[in-house]
C-alpha positions as CSV (number, residue, x, y, z in Angstrom):
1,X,-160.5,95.7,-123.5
2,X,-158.8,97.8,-121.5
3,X,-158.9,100.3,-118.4
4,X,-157.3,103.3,-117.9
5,X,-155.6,104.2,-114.9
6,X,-155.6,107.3,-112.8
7,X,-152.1,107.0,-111.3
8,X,-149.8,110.0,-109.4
9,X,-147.2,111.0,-112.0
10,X,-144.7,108.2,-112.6
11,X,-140.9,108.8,-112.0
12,X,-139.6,107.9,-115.2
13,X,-136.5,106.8,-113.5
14,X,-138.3,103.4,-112.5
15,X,-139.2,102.7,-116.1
16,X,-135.4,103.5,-117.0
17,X,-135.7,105.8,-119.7
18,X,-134.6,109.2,-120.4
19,X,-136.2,112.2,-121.8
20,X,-140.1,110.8,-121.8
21,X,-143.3,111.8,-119.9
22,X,-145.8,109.5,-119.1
23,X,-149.1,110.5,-120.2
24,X,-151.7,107.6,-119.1
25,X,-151.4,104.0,-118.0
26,X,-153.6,100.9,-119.2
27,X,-154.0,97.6,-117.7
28,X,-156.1,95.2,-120.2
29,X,-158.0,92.3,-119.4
30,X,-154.9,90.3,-119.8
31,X,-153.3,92.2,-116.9
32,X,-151.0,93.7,-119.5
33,X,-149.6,97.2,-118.8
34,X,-149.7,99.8,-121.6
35,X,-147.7,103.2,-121.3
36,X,-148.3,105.4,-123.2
37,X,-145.6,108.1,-123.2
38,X,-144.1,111.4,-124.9
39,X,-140.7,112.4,-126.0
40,X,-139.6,115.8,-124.6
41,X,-136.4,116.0,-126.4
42,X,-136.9,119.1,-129.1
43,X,-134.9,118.5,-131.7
44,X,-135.1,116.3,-135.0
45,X,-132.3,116.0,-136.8
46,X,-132.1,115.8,-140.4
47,X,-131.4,112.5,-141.3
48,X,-129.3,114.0,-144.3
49,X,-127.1,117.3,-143.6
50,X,-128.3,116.4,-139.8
51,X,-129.3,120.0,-139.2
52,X,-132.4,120.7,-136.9
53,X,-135.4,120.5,-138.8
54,X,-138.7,122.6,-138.3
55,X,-141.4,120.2,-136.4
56,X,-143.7,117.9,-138.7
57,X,-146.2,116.3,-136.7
58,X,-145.6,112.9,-135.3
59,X,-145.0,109.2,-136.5
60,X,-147.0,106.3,-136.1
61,X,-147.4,105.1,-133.1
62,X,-145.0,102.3,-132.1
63,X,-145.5,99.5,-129.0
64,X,-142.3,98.1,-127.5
65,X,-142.0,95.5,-125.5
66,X,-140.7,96.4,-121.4
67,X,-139.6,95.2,-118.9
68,X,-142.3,93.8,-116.6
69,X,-144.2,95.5,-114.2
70,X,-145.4,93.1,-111.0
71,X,-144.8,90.2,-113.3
72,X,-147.2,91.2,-116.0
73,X,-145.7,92.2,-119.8
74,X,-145.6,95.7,-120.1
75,X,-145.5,97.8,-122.9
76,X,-144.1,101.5,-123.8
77,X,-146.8,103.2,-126.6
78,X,-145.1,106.8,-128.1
79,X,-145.7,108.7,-131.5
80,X,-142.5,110.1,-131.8
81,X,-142.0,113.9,-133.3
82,X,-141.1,114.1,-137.2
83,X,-139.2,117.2,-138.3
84,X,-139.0,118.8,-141.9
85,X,-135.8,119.7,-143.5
86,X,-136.2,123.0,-145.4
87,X,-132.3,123.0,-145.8
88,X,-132.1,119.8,-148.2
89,X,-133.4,119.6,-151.7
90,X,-136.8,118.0,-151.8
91,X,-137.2,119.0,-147.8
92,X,-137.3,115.4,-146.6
93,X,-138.9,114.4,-143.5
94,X,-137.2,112.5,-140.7
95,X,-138.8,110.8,-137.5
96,X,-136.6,111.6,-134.1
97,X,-134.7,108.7,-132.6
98,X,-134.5,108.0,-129.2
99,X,-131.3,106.2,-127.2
100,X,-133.6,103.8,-125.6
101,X,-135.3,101.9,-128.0
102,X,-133.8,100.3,-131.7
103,X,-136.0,101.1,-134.8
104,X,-135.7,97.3,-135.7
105,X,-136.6,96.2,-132.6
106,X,-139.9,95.8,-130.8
107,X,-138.6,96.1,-127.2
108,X,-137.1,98.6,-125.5
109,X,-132.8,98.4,-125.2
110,X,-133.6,97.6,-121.0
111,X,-136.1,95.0,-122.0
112,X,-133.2,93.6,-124.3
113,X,-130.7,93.2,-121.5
114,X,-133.4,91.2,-119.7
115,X,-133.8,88.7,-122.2
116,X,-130.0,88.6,-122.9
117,X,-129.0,88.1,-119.2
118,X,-132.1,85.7,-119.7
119,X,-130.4,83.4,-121.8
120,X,-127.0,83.0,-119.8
121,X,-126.8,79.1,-118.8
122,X,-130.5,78.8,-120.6
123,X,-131.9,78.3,-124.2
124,X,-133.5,80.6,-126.9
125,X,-136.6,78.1,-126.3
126,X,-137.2,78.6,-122.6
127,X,-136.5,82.1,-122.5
128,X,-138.9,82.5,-125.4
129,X,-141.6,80.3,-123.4
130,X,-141.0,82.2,-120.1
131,X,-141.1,85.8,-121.3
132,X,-143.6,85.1,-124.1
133,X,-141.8,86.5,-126.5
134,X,-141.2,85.1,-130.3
135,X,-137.6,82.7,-130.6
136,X,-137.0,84.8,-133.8
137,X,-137.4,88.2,-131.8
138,X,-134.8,86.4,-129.5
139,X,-132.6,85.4,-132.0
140,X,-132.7,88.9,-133.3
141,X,-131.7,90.5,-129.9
142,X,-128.9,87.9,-129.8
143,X,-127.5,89.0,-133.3
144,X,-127.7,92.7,-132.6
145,X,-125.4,92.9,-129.5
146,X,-123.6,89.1,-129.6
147,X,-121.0,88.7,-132.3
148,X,-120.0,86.0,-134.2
149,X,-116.2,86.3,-133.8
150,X,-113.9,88.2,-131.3
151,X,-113.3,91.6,-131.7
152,X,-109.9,92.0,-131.1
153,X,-110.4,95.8,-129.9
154,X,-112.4,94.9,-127.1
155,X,-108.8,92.9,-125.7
156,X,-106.1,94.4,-124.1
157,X,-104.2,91.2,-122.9
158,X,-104.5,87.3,-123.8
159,X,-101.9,86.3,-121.3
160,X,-102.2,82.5,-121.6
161,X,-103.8,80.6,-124.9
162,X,-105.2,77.8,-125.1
163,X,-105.7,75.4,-128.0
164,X,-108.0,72.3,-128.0
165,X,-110.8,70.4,-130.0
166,X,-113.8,69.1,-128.9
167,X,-116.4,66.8,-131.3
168,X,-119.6,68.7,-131.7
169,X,-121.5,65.2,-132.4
170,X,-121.5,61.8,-130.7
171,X,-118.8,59.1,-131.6
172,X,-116.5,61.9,-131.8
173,X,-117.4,63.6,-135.5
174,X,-117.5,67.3,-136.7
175,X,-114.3,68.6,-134.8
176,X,-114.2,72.1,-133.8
177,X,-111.2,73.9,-132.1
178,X,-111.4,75.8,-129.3
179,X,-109.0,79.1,-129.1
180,X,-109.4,80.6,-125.4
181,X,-107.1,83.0,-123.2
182,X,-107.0,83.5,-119.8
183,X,-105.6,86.9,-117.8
184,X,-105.8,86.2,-113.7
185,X,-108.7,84.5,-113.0
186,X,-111.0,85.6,-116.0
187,X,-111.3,82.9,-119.0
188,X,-112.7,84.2,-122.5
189,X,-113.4,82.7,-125.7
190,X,-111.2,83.7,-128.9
191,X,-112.2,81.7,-131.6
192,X,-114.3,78.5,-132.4
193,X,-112.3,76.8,-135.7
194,X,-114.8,74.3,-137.7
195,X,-111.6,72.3,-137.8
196,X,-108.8,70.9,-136.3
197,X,-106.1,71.2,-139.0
198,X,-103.1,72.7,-138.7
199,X,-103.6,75.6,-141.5
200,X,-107.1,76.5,-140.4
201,X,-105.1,76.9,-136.9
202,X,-102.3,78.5,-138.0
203,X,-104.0,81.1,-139.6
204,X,-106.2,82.2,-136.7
205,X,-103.2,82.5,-134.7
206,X,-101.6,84.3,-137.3
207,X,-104.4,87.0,-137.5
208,X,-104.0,88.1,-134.0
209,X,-102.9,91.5,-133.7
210,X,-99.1,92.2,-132.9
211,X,-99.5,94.1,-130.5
212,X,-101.6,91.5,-128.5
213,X,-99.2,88.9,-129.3
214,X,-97.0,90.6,-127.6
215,X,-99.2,90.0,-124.6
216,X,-99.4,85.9,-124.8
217,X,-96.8,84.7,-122.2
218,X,-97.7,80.8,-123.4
219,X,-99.7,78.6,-125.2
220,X,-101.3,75.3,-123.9
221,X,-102.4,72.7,-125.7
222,X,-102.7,68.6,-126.1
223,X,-99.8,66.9,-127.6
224,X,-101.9,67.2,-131.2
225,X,-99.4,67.9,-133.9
226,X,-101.1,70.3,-135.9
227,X,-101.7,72.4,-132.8
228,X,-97.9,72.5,-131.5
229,X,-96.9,72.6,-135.0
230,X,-99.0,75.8,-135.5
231,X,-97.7,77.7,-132.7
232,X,-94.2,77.1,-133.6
233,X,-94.8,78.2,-137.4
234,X,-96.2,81.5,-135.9
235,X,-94.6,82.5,-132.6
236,X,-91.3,80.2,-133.0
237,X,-89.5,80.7,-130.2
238,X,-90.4,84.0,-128.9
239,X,-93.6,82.1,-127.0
240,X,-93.0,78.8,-124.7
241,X,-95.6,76.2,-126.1
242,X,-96.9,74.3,-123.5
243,X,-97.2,70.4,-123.6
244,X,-100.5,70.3,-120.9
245,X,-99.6,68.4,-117.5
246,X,-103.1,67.2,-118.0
247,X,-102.9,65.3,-121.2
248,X,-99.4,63.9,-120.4
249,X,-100.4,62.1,-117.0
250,X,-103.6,61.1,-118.4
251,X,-101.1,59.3,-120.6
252,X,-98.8,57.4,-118.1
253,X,-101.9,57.1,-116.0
254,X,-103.1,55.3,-118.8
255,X,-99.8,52.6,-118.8
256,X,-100.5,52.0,-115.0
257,X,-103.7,51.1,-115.2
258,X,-103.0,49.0,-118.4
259,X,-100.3,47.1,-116.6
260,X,-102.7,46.6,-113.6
261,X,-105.8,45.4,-115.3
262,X,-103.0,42.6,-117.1
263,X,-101.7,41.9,-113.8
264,X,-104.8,41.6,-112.0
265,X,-106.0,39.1,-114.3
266,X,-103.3,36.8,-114.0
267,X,-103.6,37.0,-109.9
268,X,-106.9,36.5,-110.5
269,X,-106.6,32.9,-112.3
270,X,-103.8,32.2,-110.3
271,X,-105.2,32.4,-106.6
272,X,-108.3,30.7,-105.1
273,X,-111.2,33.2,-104.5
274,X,-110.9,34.0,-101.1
275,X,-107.2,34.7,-101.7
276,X,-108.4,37.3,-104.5
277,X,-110.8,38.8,-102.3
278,X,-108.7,39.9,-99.4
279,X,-107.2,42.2,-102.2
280,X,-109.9,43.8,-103.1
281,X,-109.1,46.8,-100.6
282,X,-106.1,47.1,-101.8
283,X,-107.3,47.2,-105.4
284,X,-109.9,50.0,-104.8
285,X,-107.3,52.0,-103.2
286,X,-104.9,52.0,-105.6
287,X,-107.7,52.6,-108.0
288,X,-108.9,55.5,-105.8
289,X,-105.4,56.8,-105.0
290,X,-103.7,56.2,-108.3
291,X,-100.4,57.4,-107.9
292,X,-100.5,60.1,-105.2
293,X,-98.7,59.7,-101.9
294,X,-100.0,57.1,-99.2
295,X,-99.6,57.1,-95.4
296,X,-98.5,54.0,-93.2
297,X,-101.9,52.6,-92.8
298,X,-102.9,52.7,-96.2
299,X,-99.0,51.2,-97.1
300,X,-100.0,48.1,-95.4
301,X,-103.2,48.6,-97.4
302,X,-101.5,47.7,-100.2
303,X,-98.8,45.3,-99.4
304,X,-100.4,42.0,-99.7
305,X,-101.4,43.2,-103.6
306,X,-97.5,44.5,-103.8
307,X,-96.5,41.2,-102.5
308,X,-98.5,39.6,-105.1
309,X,-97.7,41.5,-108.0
310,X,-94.3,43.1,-107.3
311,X,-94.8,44.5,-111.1
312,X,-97.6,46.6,-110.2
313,X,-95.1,48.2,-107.1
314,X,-92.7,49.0,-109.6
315,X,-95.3,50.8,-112.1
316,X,-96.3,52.3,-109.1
317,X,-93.7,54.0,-107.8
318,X,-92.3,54.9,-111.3
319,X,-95.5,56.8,-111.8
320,X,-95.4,58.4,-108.4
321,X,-91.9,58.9,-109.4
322,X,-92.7,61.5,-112.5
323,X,-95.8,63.0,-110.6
324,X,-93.2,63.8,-108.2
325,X,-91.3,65.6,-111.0
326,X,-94.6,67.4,-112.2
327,X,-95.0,68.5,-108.4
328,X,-91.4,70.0,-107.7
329,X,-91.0,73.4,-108.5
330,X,-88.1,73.0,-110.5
331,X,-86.1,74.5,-113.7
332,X,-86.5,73.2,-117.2
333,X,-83.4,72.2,-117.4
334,X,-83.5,70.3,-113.9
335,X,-86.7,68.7,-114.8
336,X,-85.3,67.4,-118.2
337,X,-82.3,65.8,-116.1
338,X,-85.1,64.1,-113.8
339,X,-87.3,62.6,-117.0
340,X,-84.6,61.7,-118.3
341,X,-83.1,59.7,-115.3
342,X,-86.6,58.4,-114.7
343,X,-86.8,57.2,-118.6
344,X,-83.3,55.6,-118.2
345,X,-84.7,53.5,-115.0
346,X,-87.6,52.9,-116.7
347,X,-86.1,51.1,-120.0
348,X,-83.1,49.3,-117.4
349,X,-86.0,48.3,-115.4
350,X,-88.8,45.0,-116.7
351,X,-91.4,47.4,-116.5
352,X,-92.6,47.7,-120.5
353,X,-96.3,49.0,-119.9
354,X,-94.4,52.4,-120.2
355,X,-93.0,52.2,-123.8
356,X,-95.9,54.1,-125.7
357,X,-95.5,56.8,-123.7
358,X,-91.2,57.2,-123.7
359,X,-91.9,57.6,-126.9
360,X,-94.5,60.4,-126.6
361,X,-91.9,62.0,-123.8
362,X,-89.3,62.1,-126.3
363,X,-91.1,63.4,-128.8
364,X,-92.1,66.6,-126.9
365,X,-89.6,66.6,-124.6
366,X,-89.5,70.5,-125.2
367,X,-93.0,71.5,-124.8
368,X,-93.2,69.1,-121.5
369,X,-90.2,70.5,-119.7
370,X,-91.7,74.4,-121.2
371,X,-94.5,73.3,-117.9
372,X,-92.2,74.4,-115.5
373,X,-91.3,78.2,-116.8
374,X,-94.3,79.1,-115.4
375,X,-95.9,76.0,-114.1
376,X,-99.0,77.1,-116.6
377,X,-101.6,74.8,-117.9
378,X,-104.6,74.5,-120.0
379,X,-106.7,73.6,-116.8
380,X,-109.5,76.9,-117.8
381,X,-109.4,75.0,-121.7
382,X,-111.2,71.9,-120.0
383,X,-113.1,74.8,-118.3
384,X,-114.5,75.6,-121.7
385,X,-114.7,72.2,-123.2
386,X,-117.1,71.2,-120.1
387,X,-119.3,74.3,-120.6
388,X,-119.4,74.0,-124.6
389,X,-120.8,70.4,-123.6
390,X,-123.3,71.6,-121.7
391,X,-124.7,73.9,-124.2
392,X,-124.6,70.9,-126.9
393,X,-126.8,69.4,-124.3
394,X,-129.0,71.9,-123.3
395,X,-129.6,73.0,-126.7
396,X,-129.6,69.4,-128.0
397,X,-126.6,70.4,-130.3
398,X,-125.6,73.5,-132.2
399,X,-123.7,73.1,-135.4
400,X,-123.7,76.5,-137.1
401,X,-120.1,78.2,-135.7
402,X,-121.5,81.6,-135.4
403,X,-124.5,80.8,-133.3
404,X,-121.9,78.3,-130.5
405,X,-119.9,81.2,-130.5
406,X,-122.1,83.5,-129.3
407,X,-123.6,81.4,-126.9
408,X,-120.5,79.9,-125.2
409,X,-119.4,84.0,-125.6
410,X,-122.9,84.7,-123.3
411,X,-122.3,81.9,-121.0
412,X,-119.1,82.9,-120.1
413,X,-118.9,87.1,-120.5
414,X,-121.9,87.3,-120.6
415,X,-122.8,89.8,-117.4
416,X,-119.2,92.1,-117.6
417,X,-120.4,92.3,-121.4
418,X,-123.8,93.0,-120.5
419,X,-123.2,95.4,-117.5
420,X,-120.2,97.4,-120.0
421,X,-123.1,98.2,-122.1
422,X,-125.8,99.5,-119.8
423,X,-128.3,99.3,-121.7
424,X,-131.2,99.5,-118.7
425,X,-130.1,103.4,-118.8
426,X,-129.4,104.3,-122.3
């Protein structure tokens, strides 16, 4: 049931659509608005030589889906005008299209933006439940404006890439890569790779457009082979590839800790409990602290534990040693003097908790020292990986490629995409 309702004329400004009049408003015993309107745009254009065509009546009469009014669904009713082409053979008949509403669609284009700014940092589901609206319509929205892969001429610059993988199920199965590029302080997604080998790698890189290669100044990633080994293959040496800070003191962080655990234990047998307790602030504060710089007080923190384990000191200050490096601002070439002085120490010293990772150094001694060009890192990649764990949570996983995409796409550009396209006003 409904009731009709003797209302001034409505603006059709506030319902954001063009080239309408209003013509009555319902409310049903749902509390449901129903507009129905009228198209005052004259023309029908032939749908095939797209002449004007003489009028023909009207269509059926559609209901789309608006934007709400006072929290209650509302809904646009209009017959649009049909026009007759007496220009084409057989005079076919063509219904007149409006900018603000989609044939395939049951909502309006402003009620689309709503759901679609909706589903930033939520779910199909709950969006679906909140507006009561159907998860396929949803889905559909999602598909019309939201693709699947970048569109390279929507870029103008990459500026710094970033390459990483990230598991898409628990105990680290079904590897995806992560291609991503950041310009100042805005992060976007490239590409999501259902892989993490080196020719699926290699050839997304190589797919780029030259003239936005041109545009990459370096490329991050882990110390993965394939990765490195697919950024040399395509940019060679035209394009500093970037061994990531990150990864690489998460590795000699790693030795430290190994050596102090192994240490720790052997105080641990070695002195009577009370002994092993006074140690204990010591031990949270190298824990806390790692390898970072201390002040005098927390110095004599630590000097009982030193004095105890004078292997633990020398780790220590060989890894507050290469942070040091890390935290000059200092040439590549002067930074590959400095590793290697420190790696010289290291193997003179009886440190050997470190002998994994000289190995590592060695290995990409290049792409290490190529950190301190521009001091870049793939700090915005973890960015990504974070937020693409979040919506594996949220959405208690997503496997299909094309859906991730445009979700971790919304998440992150989702409102400059969404306010580029003004939809509210088409």
């Amino acid at each position: 049931m409904t009731q009709t309702l003797q209302l001034p004329p409505i603006p059709t400004s506030i319902l954001g659509i063009s080239d309408i009049t209003v013509e009555n408003v319902e409310i049903t015993d749902n509390n449901e608005f129903i507009i129905t309107v009228k198209s005052t745009k004259e023309e029908v254009r032939c749908k095939k030589c797209e002449g004007i065509t003489s009028p023909h009546g009207y269509g059926r009469m559609v209901e789309l889906r608006h934007l709400p009014i006072f929290g209650n669904e509302t809904y646009i009713r209009i017959a649009p005008p049909r026009g007759i082409c007496r220009n084409c053979d057989d005079n076919p008949t063509t219904t007149q299209e409006n900018d603000w509403y989609n044939g395939a669609s049951s909502c309006t284009k402003a009620y689309e933006r709503h759901i679609l700014l909706s589903l930033i940092n939520s779910t199909i589901s709950d969006v679906s439940i909140k507006e009561n609206i159907g998860y396929k319509a949803i889905s559909g929205m999602v598909d019309r404006y939201i693709e699947t892969k970048v569109n390279w001429e929507d870029i103008t610059e990459i500026g710094l890439l970033g390459i990483d993988e990230i598991s898409l199920e628990k105990g680290y199965k079904d590897y995806v890569t992560l291609i991503t590029s950041r310009v100042g302080k805005e992060s976007r997604i490239l590409g999501i790779i259902k892989s993490r080998g080196k020719a699926e790698v290699k050839a997304f890189l190589t797919a780029i457009p030259n003239h936005l290669k041109k545009t990459i100044i370096a490329i991050c990633s882990d110390m993965y082979d394939g990765f490195i080994n697919a950024a040399k293959e395509v940019f060679g040496e035209d394009i500093p590839v970037i061994a990531d800070r990150y990864h690489v003191s998460k590795l000699y962080r790693k030795s430290l800790v190994s050596l102090r655990k192994k240490e720790l234990k052997k105080l641990k047998k070695s002195m009577v409990p009370e002994e092993y307790k006074a140690l204990k602030p010591a031990i949270s504060l190298l824990c806390k602290r790692k390898e970072c710089e201390l002040n005098e007080s927390e110095k004599e923190v630590l000097k009982p534990l030193f004095d105890s384990a004078p292997k633990i000191k020398k780790a220590y200050n060989f890894s507050l040693r290469l942070t040091s490096i890390y935290n000059k601002h200092s040439t590549p070439d002067e930074a590959l003097e400095s590793i290697n002085t420190w790696v010289s120490d290291v193997e003179k010293s009886d440190i050997n908790c470190f002998k994994e990772f000289i190995k590592t150094l060695k290995k990409y001694q290049k792409e290490i020292c190529n950190y301190f060009i521009g001091r870049n890192s793939s700090g915005f990649v973890e960015g990504f990986n974070n937020k693409v764990k979040v919506i594996k949570r949220r959405c208690y996983g997503i496997f299909n490629i094309n859906h991730l995409f445009q979700r971790v796409f919304l998440d992150f550009s989702g409102y400059n995409f969404l306010g580029s396209l003004n939809l509210a006003k088409s």
